[in-house]
N, C-alpha and C positions, 0 to 999 in steps of 0.2 A: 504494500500500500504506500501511496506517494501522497502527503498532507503538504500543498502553497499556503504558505503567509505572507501578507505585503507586514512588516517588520514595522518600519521606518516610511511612510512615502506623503508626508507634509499633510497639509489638509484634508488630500486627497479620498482617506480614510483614520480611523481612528488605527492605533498600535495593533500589532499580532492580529488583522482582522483576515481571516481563514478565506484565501482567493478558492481556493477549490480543493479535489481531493479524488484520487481514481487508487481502483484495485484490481487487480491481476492474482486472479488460480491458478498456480499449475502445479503439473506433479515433477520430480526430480530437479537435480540437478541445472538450471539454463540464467543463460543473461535475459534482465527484462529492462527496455523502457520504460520510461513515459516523458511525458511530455507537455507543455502547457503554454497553448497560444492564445492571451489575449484576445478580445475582440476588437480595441481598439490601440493606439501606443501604451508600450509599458510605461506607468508614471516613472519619473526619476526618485530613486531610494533606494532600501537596503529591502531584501526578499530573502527568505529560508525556506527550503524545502524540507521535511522531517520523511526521511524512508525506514519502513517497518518491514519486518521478514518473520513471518508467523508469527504475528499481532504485537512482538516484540518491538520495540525501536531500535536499527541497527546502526543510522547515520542519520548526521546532520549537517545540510549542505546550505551555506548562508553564500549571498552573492547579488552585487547592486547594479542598477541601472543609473547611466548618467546620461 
């Protein structure tokens, strides 16, 4: 499972507010995507993604738009 937050993005939205969130089943072993396209420009700020691997949290990927 793959959980977006916009972090940081000005007025735009309030803090940590949850842009979106998708999951993926599978069985064994594989590399997975995902991926997250806006509908409009990404505001400029600071974004994290949080990835889970059987419900656990295994990473956390922060990274900002300018």
């Amino acid at each position: 499972k793959a959980v977006w937050y916009a972090v940081d993005v000005g007025t735009v939205a309030p803090p940590n507010t949850l842009i979106d969130k998708a999951e993926i089943v599978t069985e064994g072993t594989r590399n997975i995507d995902f991926f997250l396209k806006p509908e409009t420009k990404w505001p400029p700020g600071t974004f994290r993604v949080e990835l889970f691997v059987n419900d656990a949290l295994d990473q956390v990927v922060s990274f900002s738009v300018k």
